[in-house]
Backbone bond lengths (Angstrom), bond angles and torsions (degrees), N, CA, C in turn:
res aa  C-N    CA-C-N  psi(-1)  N-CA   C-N-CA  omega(-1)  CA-C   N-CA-C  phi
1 X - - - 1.454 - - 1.526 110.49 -
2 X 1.325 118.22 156.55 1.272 123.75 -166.28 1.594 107.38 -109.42
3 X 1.531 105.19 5.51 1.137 125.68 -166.06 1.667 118.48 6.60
4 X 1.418 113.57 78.77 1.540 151.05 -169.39 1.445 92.39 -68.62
5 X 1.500 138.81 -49.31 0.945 162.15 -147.34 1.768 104.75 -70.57
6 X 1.147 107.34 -68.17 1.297 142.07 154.77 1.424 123.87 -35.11
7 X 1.414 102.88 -48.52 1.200 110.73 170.99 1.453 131.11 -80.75
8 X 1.059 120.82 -34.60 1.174 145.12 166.36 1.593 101.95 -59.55
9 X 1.413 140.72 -54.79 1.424 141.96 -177.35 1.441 100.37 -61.26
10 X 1.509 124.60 -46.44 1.794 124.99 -174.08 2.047 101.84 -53.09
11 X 1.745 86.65 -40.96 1.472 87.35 -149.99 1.844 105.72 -67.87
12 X 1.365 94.37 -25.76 1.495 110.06 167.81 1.415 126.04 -41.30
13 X 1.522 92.53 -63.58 1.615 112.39 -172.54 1.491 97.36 -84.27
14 X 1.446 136.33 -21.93 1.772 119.12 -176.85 1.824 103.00 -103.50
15 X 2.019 109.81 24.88 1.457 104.34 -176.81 1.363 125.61 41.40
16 X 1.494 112.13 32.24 1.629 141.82 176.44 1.432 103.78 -58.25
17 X 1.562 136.80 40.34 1.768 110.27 -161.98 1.369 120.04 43.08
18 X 1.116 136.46 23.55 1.403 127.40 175.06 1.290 126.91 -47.35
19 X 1.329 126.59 131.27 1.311 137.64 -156.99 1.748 110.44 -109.19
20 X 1.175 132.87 165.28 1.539 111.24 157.77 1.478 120.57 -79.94
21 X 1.243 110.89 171.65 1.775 103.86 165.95 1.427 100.28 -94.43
22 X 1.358 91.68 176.59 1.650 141.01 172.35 1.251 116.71 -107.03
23 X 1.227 119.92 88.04 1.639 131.33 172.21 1.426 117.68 -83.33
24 X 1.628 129.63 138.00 1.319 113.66 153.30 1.460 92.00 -148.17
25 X 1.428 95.01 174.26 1.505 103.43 170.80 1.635 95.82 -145.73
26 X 1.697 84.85 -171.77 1.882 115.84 -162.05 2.025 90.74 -72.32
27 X 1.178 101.73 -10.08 1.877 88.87 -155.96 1.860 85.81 -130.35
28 X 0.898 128.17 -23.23 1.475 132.91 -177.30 1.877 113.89 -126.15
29 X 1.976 100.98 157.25 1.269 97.47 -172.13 1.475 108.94 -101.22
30 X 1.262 118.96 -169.14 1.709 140.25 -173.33 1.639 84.86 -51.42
31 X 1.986 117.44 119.94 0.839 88.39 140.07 2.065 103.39 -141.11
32 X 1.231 122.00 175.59 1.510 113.71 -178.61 1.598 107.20 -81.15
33 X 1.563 111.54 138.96 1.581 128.23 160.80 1.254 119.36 -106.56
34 X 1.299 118.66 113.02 1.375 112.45 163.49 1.813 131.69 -70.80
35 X 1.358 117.10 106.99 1.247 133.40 -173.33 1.526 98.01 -28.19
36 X 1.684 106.95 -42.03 1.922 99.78 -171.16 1.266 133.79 -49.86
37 X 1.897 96.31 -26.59 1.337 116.04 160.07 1.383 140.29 -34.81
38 X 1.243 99.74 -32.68 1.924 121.18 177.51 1.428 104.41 -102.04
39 X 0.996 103.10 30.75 1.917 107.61 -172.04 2.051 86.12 -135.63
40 X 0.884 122.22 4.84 1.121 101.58 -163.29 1.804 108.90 -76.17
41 X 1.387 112.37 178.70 1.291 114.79 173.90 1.552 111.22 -103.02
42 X 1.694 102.14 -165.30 1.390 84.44 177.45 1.697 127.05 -85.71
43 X 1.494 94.96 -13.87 1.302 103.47 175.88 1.326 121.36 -42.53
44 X 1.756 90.30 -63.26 1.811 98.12 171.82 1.361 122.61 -78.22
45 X 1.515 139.72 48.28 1.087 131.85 171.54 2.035 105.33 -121.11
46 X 1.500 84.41 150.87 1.656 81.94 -175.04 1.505 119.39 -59.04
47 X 1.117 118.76 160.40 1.589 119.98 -174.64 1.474 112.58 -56.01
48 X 1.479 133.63 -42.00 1.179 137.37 172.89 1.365 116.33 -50.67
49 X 1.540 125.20 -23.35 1.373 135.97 174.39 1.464 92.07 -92.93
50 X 1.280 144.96 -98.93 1.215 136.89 -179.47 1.464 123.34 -0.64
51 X 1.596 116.71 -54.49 1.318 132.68 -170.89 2.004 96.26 -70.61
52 X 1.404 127.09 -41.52 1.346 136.31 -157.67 1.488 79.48 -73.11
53 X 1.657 126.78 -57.34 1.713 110.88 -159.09 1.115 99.79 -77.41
54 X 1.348 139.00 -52.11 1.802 108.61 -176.57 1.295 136.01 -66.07
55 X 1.739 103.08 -2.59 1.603 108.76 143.78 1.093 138.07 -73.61
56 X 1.614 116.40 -5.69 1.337 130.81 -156.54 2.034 87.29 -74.86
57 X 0.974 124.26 177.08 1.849 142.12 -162.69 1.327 107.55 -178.49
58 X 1.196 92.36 145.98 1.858 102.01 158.40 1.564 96.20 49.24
59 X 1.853 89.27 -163.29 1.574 107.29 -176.27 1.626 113.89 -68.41
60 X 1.387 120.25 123.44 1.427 124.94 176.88 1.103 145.19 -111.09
61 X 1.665 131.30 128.99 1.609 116.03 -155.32 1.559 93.41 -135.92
62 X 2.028 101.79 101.17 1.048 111.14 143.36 1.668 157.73 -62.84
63 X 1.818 113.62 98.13 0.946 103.53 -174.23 1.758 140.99 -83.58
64 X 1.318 107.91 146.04 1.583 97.63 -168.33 1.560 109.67 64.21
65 X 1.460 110.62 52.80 1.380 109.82 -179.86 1.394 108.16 -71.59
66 X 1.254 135.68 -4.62 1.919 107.89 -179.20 1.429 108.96 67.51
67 X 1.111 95.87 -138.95 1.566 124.01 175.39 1.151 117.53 -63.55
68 X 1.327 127.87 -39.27 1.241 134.83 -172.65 1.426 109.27 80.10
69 X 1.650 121.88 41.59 1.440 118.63 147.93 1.594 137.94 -49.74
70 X 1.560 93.61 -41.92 1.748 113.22 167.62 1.250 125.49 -60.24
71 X 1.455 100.70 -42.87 2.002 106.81 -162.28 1.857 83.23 -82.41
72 X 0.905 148.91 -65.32 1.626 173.04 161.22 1.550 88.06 -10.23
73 X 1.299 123.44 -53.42 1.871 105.68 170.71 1.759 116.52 -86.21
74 X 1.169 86.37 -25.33 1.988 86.37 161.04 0.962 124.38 -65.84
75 X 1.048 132.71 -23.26 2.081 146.05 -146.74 1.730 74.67 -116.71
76 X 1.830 115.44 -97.81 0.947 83.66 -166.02 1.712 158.76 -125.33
77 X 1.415 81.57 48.36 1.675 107.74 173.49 1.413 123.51 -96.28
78 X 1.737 99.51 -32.41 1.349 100.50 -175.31 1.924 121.18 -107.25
79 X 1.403 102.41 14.65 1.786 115.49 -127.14 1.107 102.70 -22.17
80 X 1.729 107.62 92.61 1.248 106.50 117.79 1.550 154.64 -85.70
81 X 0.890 107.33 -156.68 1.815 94.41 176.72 1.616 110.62 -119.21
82 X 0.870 107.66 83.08 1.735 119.90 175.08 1.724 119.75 -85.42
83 X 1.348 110.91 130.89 1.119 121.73 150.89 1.739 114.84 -103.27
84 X 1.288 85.29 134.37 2.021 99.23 179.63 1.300 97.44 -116.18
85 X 1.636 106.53 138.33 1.388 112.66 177.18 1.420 103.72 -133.46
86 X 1.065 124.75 158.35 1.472 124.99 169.71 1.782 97.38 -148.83
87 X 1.600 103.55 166.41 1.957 113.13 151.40 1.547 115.42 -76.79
88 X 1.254 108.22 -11.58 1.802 104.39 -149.33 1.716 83.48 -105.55
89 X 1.670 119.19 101.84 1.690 125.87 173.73 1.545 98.37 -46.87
90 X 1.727 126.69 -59.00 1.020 128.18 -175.13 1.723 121.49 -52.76
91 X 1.438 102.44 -14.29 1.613 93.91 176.47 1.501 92.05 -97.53
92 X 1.212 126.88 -20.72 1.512 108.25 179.73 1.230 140.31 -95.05
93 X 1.974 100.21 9.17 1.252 106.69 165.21 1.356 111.95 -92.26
94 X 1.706 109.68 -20.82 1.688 101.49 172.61 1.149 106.71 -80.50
95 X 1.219 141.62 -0.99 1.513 128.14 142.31 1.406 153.63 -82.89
96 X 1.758 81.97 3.83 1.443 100.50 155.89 1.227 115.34 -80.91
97 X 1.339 97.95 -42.83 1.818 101.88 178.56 1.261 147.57 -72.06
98 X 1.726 79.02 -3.42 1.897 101.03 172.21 1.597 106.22 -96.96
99 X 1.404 117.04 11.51 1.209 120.86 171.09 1.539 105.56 92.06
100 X 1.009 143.26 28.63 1.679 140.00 161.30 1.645 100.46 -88.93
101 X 1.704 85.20 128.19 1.884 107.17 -179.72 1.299 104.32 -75.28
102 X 1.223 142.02 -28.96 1.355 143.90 -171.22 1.617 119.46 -130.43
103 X 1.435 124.59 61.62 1.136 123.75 -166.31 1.831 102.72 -116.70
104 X 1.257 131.34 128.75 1.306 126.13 179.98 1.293 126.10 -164.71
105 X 1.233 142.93 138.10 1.750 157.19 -147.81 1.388 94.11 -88.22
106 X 1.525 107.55 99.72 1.427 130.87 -178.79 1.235 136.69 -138.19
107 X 1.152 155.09 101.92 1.507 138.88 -138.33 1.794 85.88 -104.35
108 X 1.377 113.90 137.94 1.351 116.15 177.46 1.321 108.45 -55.53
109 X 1.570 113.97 -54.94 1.386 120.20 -169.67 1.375 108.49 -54.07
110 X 1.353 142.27 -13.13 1.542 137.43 167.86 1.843 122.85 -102.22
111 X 1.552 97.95 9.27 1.438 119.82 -172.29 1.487 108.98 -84.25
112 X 1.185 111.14 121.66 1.693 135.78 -161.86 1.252 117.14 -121.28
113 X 1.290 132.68 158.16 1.040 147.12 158.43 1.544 129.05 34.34
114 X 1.339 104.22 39.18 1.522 135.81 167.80 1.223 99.33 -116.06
115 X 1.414 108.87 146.36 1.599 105.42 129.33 1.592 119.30 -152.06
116 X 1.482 110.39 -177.61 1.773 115.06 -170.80 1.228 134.50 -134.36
117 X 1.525 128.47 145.48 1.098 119.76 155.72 1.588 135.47 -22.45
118 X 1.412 95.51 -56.49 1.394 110.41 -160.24 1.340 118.69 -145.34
119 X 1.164 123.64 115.31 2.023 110.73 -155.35 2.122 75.34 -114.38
120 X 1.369 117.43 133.42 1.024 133.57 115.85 1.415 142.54 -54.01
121 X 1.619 112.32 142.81 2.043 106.61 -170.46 1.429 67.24 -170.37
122 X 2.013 110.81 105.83 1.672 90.10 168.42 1.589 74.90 -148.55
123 X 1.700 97.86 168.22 1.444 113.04 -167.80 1.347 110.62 76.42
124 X 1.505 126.92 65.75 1.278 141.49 -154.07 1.342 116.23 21.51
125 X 1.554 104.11 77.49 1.776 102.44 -173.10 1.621 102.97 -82.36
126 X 1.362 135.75 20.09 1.512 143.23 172.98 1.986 81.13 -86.24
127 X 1.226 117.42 -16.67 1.929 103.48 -149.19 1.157 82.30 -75.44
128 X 1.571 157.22 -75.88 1.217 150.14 -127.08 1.715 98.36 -83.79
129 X 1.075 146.17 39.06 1.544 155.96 149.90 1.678 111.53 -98.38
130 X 1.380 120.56 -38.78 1.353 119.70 169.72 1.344 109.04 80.71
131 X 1.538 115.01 -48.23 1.513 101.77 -158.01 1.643 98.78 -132.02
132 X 1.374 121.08 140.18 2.001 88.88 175.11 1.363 134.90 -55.87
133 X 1.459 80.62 -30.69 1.913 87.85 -175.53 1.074 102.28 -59.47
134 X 1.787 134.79 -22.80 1.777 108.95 171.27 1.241 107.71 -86.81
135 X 1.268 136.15 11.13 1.609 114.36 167.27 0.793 143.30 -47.06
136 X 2.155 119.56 -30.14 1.452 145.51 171.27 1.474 103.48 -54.42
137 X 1.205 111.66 -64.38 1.918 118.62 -161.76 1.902 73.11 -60.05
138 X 1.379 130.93 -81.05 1.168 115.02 -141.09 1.730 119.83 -68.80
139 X 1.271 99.55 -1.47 1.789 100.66 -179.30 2.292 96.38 -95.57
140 X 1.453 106.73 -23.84 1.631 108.25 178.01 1.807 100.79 -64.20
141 X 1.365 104.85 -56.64 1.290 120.08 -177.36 1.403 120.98 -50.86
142 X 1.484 137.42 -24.02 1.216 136.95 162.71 1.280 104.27 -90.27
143 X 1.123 129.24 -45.02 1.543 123.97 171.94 1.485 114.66 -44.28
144 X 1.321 143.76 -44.77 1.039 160.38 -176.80 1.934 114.81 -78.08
145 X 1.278 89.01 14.79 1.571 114.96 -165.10 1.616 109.36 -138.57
146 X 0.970 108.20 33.30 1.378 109.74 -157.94 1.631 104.59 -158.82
147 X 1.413 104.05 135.52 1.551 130.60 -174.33 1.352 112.41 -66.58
148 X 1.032 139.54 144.40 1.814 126.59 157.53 1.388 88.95 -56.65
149 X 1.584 84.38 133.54 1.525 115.88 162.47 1.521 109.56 93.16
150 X 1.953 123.40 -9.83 0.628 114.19 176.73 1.774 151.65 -41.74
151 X 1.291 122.06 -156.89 1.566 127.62 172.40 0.865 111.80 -166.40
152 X 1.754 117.10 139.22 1.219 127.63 168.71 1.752 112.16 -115.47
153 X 1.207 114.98 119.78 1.518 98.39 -168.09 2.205 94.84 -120.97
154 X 1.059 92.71 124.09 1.216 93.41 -173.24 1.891 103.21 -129.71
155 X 1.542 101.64 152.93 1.758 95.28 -167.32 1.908 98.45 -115.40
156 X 0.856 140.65 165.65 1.690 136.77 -171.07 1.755 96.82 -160.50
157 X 1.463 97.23 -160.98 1.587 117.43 179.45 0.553 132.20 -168.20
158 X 2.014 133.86 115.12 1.874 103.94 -162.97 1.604 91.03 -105.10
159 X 1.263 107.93 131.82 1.993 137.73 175.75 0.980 110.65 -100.79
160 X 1.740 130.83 23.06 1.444 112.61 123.30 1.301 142.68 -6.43
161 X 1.295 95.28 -59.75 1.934 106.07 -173.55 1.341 97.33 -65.07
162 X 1.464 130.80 -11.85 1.545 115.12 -174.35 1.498 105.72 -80.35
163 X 1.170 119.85 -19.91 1.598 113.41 -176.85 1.343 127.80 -81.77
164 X 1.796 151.46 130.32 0.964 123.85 168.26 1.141 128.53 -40.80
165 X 1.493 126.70 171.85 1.272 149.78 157.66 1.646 120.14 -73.32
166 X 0.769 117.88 125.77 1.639 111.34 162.08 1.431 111.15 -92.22
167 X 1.663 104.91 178.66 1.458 119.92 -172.11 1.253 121.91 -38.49
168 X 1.404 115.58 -36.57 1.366 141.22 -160.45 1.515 116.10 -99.24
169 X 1.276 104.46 -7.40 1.543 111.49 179.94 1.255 120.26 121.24
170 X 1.809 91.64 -36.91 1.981 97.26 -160.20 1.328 109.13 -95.90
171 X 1.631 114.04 -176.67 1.562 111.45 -154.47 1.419 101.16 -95.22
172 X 1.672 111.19 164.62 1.533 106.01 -168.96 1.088 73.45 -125.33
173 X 1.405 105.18 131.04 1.744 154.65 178.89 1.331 109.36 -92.11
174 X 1.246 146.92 109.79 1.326 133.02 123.12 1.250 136.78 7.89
175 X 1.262 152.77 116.26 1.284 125.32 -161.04 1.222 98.65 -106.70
176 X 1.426 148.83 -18.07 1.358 133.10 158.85 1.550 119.89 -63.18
177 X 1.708 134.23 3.51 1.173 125.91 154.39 1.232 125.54 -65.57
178 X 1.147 127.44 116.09 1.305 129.18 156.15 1.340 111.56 -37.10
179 X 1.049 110.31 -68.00 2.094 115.20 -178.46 1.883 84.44 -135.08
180 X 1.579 97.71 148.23 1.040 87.92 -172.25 1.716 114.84 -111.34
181 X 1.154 106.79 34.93 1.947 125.47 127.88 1.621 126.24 -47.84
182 X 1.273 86.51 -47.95 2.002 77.07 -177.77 1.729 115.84 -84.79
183 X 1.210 85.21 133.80 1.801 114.92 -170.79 1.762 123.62 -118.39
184 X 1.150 109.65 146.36 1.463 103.73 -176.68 1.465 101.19 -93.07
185 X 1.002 136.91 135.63 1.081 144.00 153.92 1.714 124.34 -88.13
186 X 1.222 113.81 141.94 1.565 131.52 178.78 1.649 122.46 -134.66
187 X 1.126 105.75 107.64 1.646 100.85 159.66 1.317 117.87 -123.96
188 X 1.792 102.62 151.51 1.597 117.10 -179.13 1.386 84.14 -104.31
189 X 1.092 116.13 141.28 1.963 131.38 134.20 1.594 116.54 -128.80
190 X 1.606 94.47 138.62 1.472 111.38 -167.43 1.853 111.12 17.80
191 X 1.203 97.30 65.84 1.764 102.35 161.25 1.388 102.11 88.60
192 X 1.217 115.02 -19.16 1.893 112.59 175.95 1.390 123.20 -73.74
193 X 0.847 151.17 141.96 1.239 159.83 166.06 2.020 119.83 -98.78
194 X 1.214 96.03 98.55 1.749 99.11 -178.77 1.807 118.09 -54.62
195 X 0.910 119.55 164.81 1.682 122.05 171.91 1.321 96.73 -72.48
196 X 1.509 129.35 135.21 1.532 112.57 164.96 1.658 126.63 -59.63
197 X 1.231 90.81 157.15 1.366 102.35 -173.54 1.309 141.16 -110.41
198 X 1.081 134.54 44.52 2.083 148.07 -169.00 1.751 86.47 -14.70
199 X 1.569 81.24 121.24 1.951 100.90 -177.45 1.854 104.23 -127.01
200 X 1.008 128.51 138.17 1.263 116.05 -166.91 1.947 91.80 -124.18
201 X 1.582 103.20 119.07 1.579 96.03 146.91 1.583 122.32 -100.48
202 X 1.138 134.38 149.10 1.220 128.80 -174.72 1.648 110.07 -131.98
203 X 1.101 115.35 125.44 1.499 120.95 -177.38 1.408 105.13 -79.54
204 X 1.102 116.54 160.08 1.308 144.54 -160.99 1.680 118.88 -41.30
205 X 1.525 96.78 -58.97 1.652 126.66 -174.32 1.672 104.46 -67.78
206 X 1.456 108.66 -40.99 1.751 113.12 -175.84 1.307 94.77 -71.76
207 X 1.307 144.86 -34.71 1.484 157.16 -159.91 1.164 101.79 -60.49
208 X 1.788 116.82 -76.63 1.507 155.00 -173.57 1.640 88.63 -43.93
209 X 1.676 101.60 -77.31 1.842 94.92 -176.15 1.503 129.64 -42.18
210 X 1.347 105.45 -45.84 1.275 102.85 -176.46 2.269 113.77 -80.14
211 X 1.124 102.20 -7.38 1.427 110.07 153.88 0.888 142.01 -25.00
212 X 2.208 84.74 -87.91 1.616 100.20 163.34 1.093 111.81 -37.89
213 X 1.911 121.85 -84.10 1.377 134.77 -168.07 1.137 127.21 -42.44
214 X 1.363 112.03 19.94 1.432 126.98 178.95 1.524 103.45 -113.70
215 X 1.698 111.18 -45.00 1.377 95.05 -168.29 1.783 90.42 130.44
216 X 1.073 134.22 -6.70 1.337 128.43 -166.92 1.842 113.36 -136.62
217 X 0.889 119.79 131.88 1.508 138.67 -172.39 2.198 100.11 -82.19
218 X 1.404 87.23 132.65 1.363 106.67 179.55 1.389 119.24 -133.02
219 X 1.552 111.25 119.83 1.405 117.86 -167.69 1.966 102.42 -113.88
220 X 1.097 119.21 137.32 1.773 111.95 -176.90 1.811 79.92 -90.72
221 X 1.493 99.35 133.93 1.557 111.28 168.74 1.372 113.33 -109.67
222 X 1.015 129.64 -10.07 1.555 131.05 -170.83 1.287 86.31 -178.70
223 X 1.942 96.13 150.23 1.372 116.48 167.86 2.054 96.18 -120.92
224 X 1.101 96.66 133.80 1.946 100.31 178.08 1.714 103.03 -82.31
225 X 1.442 108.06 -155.01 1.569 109.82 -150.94 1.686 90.12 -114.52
226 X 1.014 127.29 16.00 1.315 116.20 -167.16 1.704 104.42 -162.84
227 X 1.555 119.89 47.49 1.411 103.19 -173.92 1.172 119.46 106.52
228 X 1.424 118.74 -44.56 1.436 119.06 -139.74 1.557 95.64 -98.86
229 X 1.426 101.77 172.69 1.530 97.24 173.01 1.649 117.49 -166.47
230 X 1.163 117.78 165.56 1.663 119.12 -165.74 1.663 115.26 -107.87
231 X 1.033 120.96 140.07 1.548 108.01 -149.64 1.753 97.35 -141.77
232 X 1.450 116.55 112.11 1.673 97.95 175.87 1.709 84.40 -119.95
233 X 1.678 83.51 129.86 1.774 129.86 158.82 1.433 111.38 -93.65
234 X 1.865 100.11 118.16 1.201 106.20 173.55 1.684 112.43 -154.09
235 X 1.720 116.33 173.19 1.535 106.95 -149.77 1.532 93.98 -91.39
């Protein structure tokens, strides 16, 4: 990966010319993101994010932090004690530089010998699984990361509504989806073109099931304004 993503957040935070991206996906067309977006505060973040940090407790391990907008109102609005991890080095040096004490280039799935209160996964934290069939390893793997008494609060989206209707009412599916959550993802930055990317949204009910059958209890805590919704996982 050329991790475009990454780059684009450094270039943000070091006033690099930063440009917006170029998003598309398997189910939607070209459209522009502004990088400032991942800079936001808490003011400007949707309620389903808002609602996840004043649940946040205890020691906390944000996954796929980005920018580090989330861990940055945990640290220092709420002090807590957050670790932010991301793959993308370039998002985690601009999150050093936005002032996070514990920010570092870590893939959860190789993450050891910690564990937490409260694991954050927001901004479709189901997206970095790609496919459903990895949802198990990645819903065992935070569980196994986790304190008695812990929480996992993670936010998703079911994109149903993106599909037509057929004659009959119901939605017309693709027939090469497995579930029809998983999406390819694409980004351009400044003239680059990323490797695509298998992005998974997962609605609510596939969430809950695969929970249980994991071993872990799922409560819907909030529903957002557009689909989306807030989800605390716990043992």
């Amino acid at each position: 990966m050329k991790d475009l993503f990454g780059k684009a957040i450094l270039d943000y935070q070091t006033n690099n010319n930063p440009e917006d991206l170029i998003t598309e996906t398997s189910i939607s067309e070209e459209d522009e993101m502004s990088v400032a977006y991942l800079f936001r505060s808490y003011d400007e973040m949707p309620k389903v994010e808002q609602k996840a940090l004043q649940l946040a407790k205890g020691k906390v391990l944000d996954v796929g932090c980005g920018a580090g907008s989330h861990s940055l109102t945990l640290q220092n609005d709420r002090n807590l004690d957050v670790t932010s991890i991301d793959i993308s080095e370039k998002a985690i040096q601009a999150c050093t530089l936005r002032g996070l004490k514990q920010a570092k280039v870590q893939d959860l799935m190789t993450l050891e010998n910690e564990t937490f209160d409260t694991i954050i996964v927001l901004m479709n934290g189901p997206g970095i699984c790609g496919k459903l069939k990895n949802i198990p390893a990645f819903l065992l793997k935070l569980k196994s990361l986790l304190n008695p008494g812990g929480q996992i609060l993670m936010d998703s989206s079911d994109i149903i509504y993106m599909f037509d209707e057929d004659e009959d009412g119901g939605k017309w599916i693709p027939s090469e989806n497995e579930y029809y959550g998983e999406t390819i993802f694409n980004i351009t930055y400044k003239g680059e073109k990323e490797a695509p990317l298998d992005w998974l949204f997962l609605d609510y009910n596939t969430l809950q099931n695969a929970a249980f059958a994991n071993g872990l209890q799922c409560e819907l805590i909030l529903e957002g304004e557009h689909y989306d919704y807030l989800a605390k996982l716990s043992i």
